[in-house]
C-alpha positions as CSV (number, residue, x, y, z in Angstrom):
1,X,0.0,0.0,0.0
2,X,1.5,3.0,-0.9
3,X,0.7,7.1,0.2
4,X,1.4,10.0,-1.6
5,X,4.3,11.9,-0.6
6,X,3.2,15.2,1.7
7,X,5.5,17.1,-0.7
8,X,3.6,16.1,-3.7
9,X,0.0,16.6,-1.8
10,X,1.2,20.6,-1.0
11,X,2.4,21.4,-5.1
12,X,0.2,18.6,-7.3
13,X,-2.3,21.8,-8.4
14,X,0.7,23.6,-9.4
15,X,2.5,21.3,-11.6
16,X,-0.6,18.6,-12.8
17,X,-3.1,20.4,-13.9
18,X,-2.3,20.3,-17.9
19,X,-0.9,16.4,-17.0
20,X,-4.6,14.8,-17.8
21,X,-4.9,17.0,-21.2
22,X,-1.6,16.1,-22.9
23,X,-1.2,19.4,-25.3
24,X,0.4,18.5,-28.7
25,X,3.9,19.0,-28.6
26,X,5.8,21.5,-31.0
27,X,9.6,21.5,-31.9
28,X,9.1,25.6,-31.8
29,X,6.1,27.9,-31.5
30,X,3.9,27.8,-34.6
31,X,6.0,24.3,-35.9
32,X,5.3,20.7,-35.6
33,X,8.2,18.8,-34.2
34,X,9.3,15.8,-36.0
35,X,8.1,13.2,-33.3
36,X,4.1,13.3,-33.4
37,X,3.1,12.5,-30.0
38,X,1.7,14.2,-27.0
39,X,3.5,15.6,-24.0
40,X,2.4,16.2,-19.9
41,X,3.5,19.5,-19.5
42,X,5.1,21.4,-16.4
43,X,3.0,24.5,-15.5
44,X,5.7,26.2,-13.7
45,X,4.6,28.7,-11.3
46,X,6.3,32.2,-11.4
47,X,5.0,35.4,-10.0
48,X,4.8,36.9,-13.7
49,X,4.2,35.8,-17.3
50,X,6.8,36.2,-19.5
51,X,7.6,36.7,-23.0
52,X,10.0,35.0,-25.4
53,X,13.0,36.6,-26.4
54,X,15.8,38.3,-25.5
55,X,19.9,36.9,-23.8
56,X,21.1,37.2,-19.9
57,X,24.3,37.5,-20.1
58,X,26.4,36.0,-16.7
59,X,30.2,37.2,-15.9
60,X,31.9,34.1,-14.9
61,X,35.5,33.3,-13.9
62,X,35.8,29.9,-15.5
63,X,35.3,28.4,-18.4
64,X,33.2,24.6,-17.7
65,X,35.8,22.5,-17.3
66,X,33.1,19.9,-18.9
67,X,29.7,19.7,-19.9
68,X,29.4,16.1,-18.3
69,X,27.0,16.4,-15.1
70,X,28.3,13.2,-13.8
71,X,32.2,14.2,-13.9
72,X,31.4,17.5,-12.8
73,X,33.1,18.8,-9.8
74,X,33.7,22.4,-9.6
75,X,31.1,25.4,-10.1
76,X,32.1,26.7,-13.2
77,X,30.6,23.4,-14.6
78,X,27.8,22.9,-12.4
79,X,26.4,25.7,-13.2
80,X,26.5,24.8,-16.9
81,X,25.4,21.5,-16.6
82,X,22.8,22.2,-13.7
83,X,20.9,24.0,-17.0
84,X,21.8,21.5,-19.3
85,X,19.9,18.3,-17.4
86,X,16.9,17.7,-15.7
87,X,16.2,15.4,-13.1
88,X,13.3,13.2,-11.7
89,X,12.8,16.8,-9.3
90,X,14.1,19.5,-8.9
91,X,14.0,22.6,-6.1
92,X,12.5,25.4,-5.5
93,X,14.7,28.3,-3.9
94,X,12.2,30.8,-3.2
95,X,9.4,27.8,-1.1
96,X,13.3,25.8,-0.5
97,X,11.3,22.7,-1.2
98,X,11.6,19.7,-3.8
99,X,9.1,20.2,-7.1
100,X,8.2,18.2,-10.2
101,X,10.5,18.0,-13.1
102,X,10.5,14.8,-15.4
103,X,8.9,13.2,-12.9
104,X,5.1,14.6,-12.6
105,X,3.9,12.8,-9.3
106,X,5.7,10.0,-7.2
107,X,4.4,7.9,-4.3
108,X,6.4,6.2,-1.1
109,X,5.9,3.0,0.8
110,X,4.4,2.7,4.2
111,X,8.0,2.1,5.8
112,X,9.2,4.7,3.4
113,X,12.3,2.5,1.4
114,X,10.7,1.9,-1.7
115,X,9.5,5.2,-4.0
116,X,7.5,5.0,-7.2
117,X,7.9,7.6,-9.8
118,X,5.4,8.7,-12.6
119,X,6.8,10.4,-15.7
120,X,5.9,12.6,-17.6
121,X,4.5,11.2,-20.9
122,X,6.3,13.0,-24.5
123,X,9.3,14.0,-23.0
124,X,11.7,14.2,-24.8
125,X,15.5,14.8,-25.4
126,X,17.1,18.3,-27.2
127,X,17.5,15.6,-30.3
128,X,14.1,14.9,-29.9
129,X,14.9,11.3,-28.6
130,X,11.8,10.5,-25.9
131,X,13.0,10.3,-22.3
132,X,11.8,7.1,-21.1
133,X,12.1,5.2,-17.7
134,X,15.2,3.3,-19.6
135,X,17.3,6.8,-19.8
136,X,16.8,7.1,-16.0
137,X,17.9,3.2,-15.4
138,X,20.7,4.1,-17.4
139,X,21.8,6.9,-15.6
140,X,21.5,5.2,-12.1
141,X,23.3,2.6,-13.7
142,X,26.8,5.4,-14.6
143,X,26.1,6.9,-11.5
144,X,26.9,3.9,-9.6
145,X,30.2,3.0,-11.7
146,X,32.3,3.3,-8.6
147,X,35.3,3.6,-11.7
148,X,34.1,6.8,-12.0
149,X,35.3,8.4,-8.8
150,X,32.2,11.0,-9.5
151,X,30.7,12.5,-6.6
152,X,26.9,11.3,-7.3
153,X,28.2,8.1,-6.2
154,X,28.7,8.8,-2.5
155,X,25.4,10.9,-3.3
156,X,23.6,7.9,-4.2
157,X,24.6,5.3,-1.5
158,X,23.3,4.4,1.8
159,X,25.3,2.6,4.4
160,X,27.7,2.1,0.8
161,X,24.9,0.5,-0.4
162,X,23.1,1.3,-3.9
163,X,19.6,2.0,-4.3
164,X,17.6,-0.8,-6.0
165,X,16.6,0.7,-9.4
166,X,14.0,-0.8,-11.6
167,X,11.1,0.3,-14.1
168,X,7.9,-1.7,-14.5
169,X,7.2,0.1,-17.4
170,X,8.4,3.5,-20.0
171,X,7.2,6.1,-17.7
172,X,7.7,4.3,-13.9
173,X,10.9,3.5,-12.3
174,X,10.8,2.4,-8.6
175,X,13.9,2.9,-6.2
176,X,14.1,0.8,-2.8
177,X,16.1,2.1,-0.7
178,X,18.8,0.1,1.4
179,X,18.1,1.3,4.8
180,X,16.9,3.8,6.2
181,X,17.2,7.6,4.9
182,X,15.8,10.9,5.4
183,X,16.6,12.4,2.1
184,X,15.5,10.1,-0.1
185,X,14.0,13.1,-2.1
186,X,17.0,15.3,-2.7
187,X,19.3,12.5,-3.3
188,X,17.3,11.2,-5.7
189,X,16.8,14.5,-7.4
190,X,20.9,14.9,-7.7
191,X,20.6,12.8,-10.5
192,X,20.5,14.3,-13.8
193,X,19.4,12.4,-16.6
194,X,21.5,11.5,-19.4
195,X,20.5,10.3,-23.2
196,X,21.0,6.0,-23.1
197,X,20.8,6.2,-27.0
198,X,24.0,8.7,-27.1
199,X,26.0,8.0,-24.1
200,X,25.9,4.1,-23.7
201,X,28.3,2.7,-26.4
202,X,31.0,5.1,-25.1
203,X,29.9,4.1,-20.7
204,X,30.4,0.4,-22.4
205,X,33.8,1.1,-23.9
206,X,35.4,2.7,-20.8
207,X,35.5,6.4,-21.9
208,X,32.2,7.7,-20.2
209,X,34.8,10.2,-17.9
210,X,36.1,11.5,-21.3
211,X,32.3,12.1,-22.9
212,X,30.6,15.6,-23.3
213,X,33.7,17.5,-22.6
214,X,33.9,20.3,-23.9
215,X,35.5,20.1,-27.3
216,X,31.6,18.1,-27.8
217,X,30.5,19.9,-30.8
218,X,27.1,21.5,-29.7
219,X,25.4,19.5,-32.2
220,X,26.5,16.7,-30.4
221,X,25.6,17.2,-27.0
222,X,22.0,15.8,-26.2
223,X,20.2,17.3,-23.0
224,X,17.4,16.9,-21.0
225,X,17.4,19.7,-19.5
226,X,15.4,22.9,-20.0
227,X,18.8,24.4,-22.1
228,X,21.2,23.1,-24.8
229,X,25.2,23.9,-25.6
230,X,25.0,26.3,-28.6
231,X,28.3,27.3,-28.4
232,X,31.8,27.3,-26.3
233,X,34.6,29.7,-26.9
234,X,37.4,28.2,-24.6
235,X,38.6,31.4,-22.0
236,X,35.6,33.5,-23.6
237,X,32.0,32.5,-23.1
238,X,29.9,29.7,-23.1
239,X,26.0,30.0,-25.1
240,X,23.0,28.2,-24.0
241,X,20.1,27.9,-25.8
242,X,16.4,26.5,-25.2
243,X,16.1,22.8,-25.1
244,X,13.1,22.9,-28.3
245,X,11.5,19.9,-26.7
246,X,11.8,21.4,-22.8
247,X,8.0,20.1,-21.2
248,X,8.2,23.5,-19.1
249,X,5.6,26.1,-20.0
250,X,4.3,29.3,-18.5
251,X,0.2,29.7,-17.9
252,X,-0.8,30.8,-20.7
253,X,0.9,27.4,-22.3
254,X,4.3,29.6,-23.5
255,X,7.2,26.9,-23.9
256,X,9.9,27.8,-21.2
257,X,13.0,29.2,-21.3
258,X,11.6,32.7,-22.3
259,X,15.3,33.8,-23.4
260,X,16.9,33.1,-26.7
261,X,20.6,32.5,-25.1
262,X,22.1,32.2,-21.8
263,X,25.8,33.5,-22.0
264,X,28.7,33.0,-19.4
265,X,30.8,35.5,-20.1
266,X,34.4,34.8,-19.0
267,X,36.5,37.4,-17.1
268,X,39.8,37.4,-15.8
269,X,39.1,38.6,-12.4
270,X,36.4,40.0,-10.3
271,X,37.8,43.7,-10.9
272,X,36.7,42.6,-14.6
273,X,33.5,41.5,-13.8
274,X,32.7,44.7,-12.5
275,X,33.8,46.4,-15.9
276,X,31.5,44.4,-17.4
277,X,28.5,45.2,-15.7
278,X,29.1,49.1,-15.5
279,X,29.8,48.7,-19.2
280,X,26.4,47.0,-19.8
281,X,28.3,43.6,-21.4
282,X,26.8,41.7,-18.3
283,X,23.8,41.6,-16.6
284,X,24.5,40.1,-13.7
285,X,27.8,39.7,-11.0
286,X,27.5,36.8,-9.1
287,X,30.9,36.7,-7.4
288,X,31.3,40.3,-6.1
289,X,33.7,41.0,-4.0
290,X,32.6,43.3,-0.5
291,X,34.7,46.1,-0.9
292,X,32.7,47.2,-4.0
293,X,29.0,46.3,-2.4
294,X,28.9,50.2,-1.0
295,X,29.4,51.4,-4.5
296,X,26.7,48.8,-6.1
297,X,24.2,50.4,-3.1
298,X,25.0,53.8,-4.4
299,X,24.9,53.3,-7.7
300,X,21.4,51.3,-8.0
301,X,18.9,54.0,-9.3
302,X,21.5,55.6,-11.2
303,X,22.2,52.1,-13.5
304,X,19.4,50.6,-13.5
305,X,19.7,48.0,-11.4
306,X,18.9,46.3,-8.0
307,X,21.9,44.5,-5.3
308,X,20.0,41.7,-3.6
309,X,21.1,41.2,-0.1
310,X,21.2,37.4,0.3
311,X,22.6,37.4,4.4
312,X,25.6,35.2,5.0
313,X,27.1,32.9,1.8
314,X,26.1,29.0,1.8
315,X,29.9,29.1,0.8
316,X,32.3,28.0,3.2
317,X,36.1,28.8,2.9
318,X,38.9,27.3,4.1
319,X,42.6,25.5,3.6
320,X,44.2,22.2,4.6
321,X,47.3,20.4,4.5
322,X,47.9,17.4,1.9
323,X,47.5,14.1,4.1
324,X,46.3,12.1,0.9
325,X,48.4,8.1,1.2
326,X,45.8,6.3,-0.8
327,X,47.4,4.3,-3.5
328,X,46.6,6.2,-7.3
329,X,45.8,3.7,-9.8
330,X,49.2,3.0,-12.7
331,X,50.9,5.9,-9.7
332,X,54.2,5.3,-8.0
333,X,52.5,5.7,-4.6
334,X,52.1,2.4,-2.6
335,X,49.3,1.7,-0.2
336,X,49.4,4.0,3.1
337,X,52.6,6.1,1.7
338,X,52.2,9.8,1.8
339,X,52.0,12.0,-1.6
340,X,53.2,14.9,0.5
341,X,56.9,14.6,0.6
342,X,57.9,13.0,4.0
343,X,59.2,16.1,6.0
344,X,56.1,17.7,5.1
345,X,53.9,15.2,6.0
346,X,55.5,14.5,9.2
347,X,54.5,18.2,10.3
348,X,51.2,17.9,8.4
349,X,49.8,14.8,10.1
350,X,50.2,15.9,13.5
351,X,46.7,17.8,14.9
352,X,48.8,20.1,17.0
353,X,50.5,21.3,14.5
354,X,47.1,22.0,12.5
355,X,45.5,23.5,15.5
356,X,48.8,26.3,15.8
357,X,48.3,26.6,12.3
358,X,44.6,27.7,12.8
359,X,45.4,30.1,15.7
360,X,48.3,32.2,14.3
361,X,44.9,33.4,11.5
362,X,43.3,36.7,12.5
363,X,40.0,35.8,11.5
364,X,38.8,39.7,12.9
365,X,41.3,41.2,10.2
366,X,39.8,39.1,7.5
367,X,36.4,40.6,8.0
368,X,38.0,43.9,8.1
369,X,40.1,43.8,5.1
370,X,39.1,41.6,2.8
371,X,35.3,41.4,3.3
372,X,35.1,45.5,4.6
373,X,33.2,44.1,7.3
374,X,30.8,41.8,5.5
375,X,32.2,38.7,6.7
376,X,31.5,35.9,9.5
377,X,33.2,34.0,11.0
378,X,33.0,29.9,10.4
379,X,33.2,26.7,11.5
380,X,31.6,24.6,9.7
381,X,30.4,23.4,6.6
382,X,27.0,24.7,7.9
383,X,27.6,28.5,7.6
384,X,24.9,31.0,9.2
385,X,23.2,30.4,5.6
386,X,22.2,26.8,6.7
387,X,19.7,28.4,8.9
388,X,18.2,24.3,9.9
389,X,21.6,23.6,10.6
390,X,24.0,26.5,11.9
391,X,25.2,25.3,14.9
392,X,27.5,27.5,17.3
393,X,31.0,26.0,17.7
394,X,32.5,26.4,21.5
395,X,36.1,27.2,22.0
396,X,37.2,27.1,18.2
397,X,41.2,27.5,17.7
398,X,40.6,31.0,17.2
399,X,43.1,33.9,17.0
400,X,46.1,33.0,19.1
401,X,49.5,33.7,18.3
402,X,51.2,33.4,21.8
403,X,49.1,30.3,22.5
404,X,50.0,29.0,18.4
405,X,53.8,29.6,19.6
406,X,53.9,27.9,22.4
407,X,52.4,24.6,21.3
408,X,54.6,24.4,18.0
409,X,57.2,24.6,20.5
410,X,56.2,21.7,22.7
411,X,56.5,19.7,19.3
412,X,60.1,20.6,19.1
413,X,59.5,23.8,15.9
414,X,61.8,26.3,17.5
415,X,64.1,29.0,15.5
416,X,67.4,27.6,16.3
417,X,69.4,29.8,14.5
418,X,67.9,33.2,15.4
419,X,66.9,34.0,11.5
420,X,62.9,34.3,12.7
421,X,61.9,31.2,10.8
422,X,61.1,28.0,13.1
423,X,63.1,24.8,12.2
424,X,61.9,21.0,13.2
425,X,64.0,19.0,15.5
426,X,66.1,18.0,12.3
427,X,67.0,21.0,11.0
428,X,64.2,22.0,8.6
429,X,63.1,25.4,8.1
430,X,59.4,25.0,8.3
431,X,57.6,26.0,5.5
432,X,54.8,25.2,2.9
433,X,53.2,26.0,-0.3
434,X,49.2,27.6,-0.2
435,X,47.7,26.9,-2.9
436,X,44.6,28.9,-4.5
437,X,43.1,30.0,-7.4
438,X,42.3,33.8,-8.7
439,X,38.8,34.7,-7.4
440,X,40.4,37.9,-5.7
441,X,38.8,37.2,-1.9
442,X,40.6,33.9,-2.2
443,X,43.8,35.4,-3.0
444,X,43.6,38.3,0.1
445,X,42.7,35.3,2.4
446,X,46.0,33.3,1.5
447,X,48.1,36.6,1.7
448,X,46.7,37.3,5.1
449,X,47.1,33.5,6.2
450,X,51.1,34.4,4.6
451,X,51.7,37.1,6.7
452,X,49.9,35.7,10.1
453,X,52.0,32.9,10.0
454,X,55.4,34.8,9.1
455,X,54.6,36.3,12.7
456,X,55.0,32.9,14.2
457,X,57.8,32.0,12.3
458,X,56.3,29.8,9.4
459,X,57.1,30.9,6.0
460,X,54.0,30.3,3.7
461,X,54.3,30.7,0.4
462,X,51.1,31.7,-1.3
463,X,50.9,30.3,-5.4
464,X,47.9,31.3,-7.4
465,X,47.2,28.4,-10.0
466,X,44.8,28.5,-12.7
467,X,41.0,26.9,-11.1
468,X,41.4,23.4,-12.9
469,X,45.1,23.3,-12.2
470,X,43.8,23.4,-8.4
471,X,41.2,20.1,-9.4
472,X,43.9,18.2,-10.6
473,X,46.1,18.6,-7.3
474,X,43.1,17.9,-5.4
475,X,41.8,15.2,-7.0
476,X,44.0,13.9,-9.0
477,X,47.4,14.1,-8.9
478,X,47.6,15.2,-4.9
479,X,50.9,17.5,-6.3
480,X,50.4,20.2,-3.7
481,X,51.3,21.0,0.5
482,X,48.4,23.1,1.2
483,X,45.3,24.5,-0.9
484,X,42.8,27.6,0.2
485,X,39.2,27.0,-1.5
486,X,35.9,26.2,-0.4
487,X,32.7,24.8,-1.1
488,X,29.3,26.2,-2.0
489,X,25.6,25.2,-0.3
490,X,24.2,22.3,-0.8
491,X,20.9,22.0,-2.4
492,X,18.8,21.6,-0.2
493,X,20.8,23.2,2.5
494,X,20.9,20.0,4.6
495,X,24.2,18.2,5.8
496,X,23.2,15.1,4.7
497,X,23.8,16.5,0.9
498,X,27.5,16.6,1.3
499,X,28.1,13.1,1.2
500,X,31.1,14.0,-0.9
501,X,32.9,15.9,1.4
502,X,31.8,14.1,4.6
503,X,32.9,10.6,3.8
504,X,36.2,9.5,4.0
505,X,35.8,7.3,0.6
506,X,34.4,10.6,-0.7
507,X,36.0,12.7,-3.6
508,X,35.8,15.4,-2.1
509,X,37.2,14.3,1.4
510,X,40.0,17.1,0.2
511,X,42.2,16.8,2.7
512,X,42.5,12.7,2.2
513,X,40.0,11.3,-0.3
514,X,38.6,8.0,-1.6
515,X,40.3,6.3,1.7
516,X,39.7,2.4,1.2
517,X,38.6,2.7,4.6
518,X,39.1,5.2,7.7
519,X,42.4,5.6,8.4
520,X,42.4,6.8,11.7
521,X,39.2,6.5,14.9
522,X,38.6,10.2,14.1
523,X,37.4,9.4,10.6
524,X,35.6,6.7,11.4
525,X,33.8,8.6,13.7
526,X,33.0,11.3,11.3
527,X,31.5,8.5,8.8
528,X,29.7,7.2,11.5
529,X,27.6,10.5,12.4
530,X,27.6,11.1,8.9
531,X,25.6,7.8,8.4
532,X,23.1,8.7,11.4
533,X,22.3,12.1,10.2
534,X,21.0,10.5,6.8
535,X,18.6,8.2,9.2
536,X,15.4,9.5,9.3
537,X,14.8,11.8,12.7
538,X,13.5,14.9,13.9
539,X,15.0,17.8,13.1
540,X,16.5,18.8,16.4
541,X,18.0,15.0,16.3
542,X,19.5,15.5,12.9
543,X,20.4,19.2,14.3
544,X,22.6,17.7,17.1
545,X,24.5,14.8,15.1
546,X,25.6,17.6,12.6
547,X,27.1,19.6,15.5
548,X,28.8,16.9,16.9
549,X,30.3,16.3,13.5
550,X,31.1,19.8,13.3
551,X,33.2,19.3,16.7
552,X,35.2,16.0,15.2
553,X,35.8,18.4,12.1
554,X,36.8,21.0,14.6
555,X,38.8,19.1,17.4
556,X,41.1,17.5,14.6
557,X,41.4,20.5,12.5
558,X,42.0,18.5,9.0
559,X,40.4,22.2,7.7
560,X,41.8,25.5,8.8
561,X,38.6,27.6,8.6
562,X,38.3,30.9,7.4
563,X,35.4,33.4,7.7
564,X,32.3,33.4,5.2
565,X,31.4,36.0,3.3
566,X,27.7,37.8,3.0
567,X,26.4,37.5,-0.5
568,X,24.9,40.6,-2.3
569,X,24.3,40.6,-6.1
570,X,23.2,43.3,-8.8
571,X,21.3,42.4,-11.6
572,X,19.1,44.5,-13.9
573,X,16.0,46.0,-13.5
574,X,14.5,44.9,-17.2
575,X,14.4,41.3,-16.2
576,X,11.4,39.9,-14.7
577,X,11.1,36.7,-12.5
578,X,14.5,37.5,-10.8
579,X,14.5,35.7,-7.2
580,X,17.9,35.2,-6.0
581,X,18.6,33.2,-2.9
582,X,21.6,32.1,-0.7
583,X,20.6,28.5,-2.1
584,X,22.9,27.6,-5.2
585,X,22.2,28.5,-7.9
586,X,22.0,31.3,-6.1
587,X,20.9,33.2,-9.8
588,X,20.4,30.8,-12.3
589,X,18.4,28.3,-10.4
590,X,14.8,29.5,-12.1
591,X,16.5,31.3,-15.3
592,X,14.1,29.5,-17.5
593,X,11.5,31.7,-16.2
594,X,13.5,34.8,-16.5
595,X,12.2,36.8,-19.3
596,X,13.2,40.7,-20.7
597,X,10.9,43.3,-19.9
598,X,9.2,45.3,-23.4
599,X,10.9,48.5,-23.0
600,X,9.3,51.0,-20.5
601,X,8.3,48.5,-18.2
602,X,9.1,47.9,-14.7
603,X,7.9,44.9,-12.0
C-alpha cells in the first residue's frame, strides 16, 4: 500500500493540472516537431508571465571544465550542466522545497524505502529522442560505476549501499532504498538524466569520464534539460540555448525558457566582472567581492539596477594540508605512503601542529580587510546560511599567536638559528606552499594567512594556480602542501547533501580522499555520524549529530577555517522573474523563467 508523498499533496495543483490533457507538442512555436506524440507538461509557477526573447548574459570566472554532469566537480561546470539536465525533481529556492521536473507525481511506501515515480509522458530529449524510464535506469546505472570516482556516487549510497533501481514500465521507475534515509528526495533529485541512446556505447567502452567535454561539438551534446550547448569559446564565453523539446511552459501554455541565449561571459578577475556590468556587457555579478557592495548600493537608481542582499554565503572557505596516502591507480604511490613529501607530512599529520596553524589566523582582520566588514566567521560546513543547521562552535582554535607559539614549540619547531623562521628537530626550516586560485577574496585570504604565519615563524608561500590546475592537485594528482578553496551550499541546504565531502571514501574528502577505509578512529567517527544524520529523525536530532560532527571536524582540524562572506548581487531592473537566494544556484536556479521586460516597463 503506498501514500502519496506530503511534498507532492502541497504542489500537485501547481504542476498537474495540464498532466490529464496532454497538449500536442511542437519543436518551436507555430512548428510541428518531427516526433508526433503528446506531452504532460510542467505548468511552472512564477510570479509573472513572460515573453520570449531576448539573452542574460552572466560574468563568470571559469570556463566549464566539462559539460558532463556526472564528472562535474567544480562550479564553473555545475552551473552549466545544472541547465543543461533535468532530473526526476528538482527545487525550489524561493518555497526551499523539492518540485516536479521529469517526474510529474511520485508515491512512497508505508516504511518509506521503496518510491515509485510517474513520468511525464512525451518528453523528450534536445535531439528529440523520448525520455523514457530506460534513460533514467541508465543513468543510475553510470552513477553507480564506482570507476568513476564521480561524486553522485557517494550521493547515491546508503550505508555504501546502492539503491535498487527498476522500471515496470516506459514512464515508472521504482527505487528501494537500502536502509533507512531521510533524504531520499534530494538525493534522488541529484541525479540528472543523461541520453542512453548517445551516451551508452561510449559508458560500455570505458570512456564515459572523457564524454561531453567540452571540445563536444554543440550538435553533439544531447540534453534533457530545460537548455542546450549552442556554443563554447574556450577562455571566452559559453552560449546556451532552449532545449526545443523542454516540457516546461508558463500559464498561458508559453514553452519555457523565455530567453533566446544564456551567455557565461568569462572574465579574468572580479575587478573585470565589474567592468563588465558598469559597461552594460553583463547583466549580472555573481561573485562580487565586498569592498565594491557600498558602490553597487550607491549606484542602483542611477544604473538601473537592484543589489539583492542574500545574508551570510552558503559558501564555506577554508585551507588544509595534503595528508592524501591512498594508493593512485598506474601511480608510484604504494598503499598507506604519503604524496606529500615525508618532511612535510611529518608536520602535516600531527593535529597540533594543524591546531597552531589555525590560531596564528586573524579571522577579525579578514572581515575587516578583505570582506570591509561583511564577513563571519565559520566553523563549519553549515555557515549562518544553513539556517536548519547552523550550529555555534565552542572554544574554536581561534586567534592566538602566543598560544600558536607555544604549542609548535612543545612539538620541538623552535628558530634555532635566530633568523625568525622555526626549524623541526632535524633541522628544517618549516615552510609550505598555499595553494589557491584567482577569485580575488581567495587570493587576500592566502596573503593574510602568509603574513599571520610569518609572525609565528612559518614561512607560507602563497601560489595562485589557474582553477582546474587546483582540481587536478586535489583530486587527481595530490601534487600540492596546502590549498585555500571552499565549497558552496548544498541543495537543499541540509548536511546530509555533502556526502562527498563528509565521507572519508568521498571525492571530495579534500584533505585525504577515496580512503579504502578510515584511516584513523577520528574518521571513522566522522563516517559514523555522517551515516546517522542520513537516518530519518527529527530535526533537532538531525540538528545535534551535525554539530557533533562539526566538533570531530573541529577538534582534529583537517580544515583551517576561514570566515564566510555575506552575498549581495546586482542584476538588472529589465528582467522579470528575478529571485535570487543564498541557495545555489544562487541566480540561475529558475532562469528558464527569466524573461526581458518590453521596454518601458518595470515589475
Amino acid at each position: 500500500m503506498s501514500r502519496p508523498t506530503a511534498i507532492l499533496v502541497g504542489i500537485a495543483w501547481l504542476v498537474l493540472g495540464t498532466a490529464a490533457r496532454p497538449v500536442p507538442d511542437s519543436a518551436s512555436e507555430g512548428r510541428p516537431a518531427p516526433v508526433a506524440s503528446a506531452v504532460e507538461l510542467m505548468r511552472t509557477p512564477m510570479a509573472e508571465t513572460g515573453v520570449k526573447g531576448g539573452r542574460f548574459v552572466l560574468a563568470v570566472l571559469n570556463d566549464p571544465k566539462t559539460f558532463n554532469p556526472f564528472m562535474s566537480n567544480e562550479t564553473s561546470s555545475s552551473d552549466v550542466t545544472g541547465r543543461l539536465y533535468t532530473g526526476l525533481a528538482q527545487y525550489d529556492n524561493v518555497r526551499q522545497e523539492p518540485v516536479p521536473a521529469l517526474a510529474k507525481s511520485w508515491t512512497v511506501s508505508q516504511d518509506g524505502r521503496t518510491w515509485t515515480w510517474h513520468l511525464r509522458r512525451g518528453a523528450r530529449f534536445s535531439d528529440g529522442h523520448p525520455i523514457t524510464s530506460a534513460d533514467v535506469l541508465f543513468s543510475f546505472a553510470v552513477a553507480y560505476d564506482s570507476t568513476l570516482h564521480q561524486a553522485i556516487y557517494d550521493q547515491l549510497t546508503v550505508d555504501g549501499r546502492a539503491m535498487k533501481v527498476s522500471a515496470p514500465d516506459s514512464y515508472t521507475v521504482v527505487t528501494r532504498v537500502p536502509g533507512p534515509l531521510a533524504l531520499v528526495l534530494p538525493k534522488v533529485m541529484a541525479l540528472r538524466v543523461l541520453p542512453k541512446h548517445v551516451l551508452e556505447p561510449v559508458w560500455r567502452a570505458g570512456r564515459f569520464a572523457s564524454a561531453y567535454g567540452v571540445a563536444t561539438p554543440p550538435e553533439r551534446l544531447v540534453t534533457s534539460g530545460p537548455w542546450k550547448l549552442k556554443q563554447f569559446v574556450p577562455g571566452e564565453k559559453t552560449v546556451l540555448t532552449g532545449n526545443p523539446y523542454w516540457f516546461g511552459v508558463d500559464a498561458r501554455g508559453t514553452r519555457l525558457p523565455y530567453l533566446d541565449e544564456l551567455v557565461f561571459l568569462v572574465v579574468p578577475d572580479q575587478n573585470a566582472m565589474v567592468l563588465r556590468f558598469q559597461a552594460g556587457e553583463a547583466d549580472a555579478v555573481d561573485n562580487v567581492k565586498a569592498e565594491d557592495y557600498a558602490d553597487f548600493a550607491r549606484n542602483q537608481t542611477r544604473g538601473d539596477y537592484t543589489l539583492y542582499d542574500l545574508g551570510a554565503s552558503l559558501t564555506s572557505n577554508f585551507f588544509w594540508f595534503n595528508l592524501n596516502t591512498r594508493k593512485k591507480p598506474g601511480g608510484r604511490k604504494a598503499v598507506g605512503e604519503p604524496w606529500a613529501d615525508p618532511i612535510h607530512y611529518a608536520w602535516f599529520a600531527q593535529r597540533d601542529f594543524r591546531r597552531a596553524i589555525s590560531m596564528a589566523i586573524d579571522r577579525e582582520a579578514i572581515i575587516r580587510s578583505v570582506f570591509f566588514g561583511q564577513g563571519v566567521k565559520c566553523w563549519s560546513l553549515m555557515t549562518p546560511g544553513y539556517r536548519q543547521f547552523y550550529s555555534p562552535i565552542a572554544s574554536p582554535p581561534d586567534y592566538d599567536p602566543a598560544g600558536a607559539k607555544r604549542l609548535l614549540a612543545r612539538l620541538g619547531f623552535v628558530d634555532r638559528n635566530g633568523d625568525g623562521v622555526l626549524e623541526d628537530r632535524s633541522g628544517n626550516r618549516v615552510r609550505f606552499t598555499l595553494e589557491t586560485n584567482a577569485a580575488t577574496a581567495r587570493v587576500q585570504m592566502a596573503n593574510f594567512v602568509r603574513d599571520d604565519l610569518a609572525k609565528i615563524g612559518v614561512q607560507c608561500l602563497v601560489s595562485v594556480v589557474d582553477f582546474h590546475v587546483l582540481i587536478d592537485h586535489m583530486r587527481d594528482n595530490f601534487d600540492y602542501d596546502a590549498i585555500l578553496a571552499g565549497l558552496t551550499g548544498a541543495v537543499p541546504p541540509d548536511p546530509g547533501m555533502v556526502s562527498n565531502f563528509y565521507r572519508s571514501s568521498a571525492v571530495s574528502h579534500f584533505w585525504n580522499v577515496r580512503q579504502p577505509r578510515p584511516e584513523s578512529p577520528a574518521e571513522a567517527r566522522l563516517d559514523s555520524l555522517f551515516e546517522e544524520v542520513l537516518l530519518p529523525r527529527s530535526l533537532a536530532a538531525r540538528r545535534r549529530i551535525s554539530a557533533q560532527m562539526d566538533r570531530v571536524l573541529m577538534e582534529q582540524c583537517w580544515l583551517i577555517w576561514l570566515p564566510t562572506m555575506k552575498a549581495e548581487l546586482p542584476v538588472r531592473n529589465r528582467f522579470g522573474n528575478v529571485h535570487p537566494s543564498a541557495v545555489p544556484h544562487r541566480l540561475l536556479w529558475n532562469i528558464e523563467t527569466v524573461f526581458v521586460r518590453p521596454r518601458g516597463t518595470r515589475s
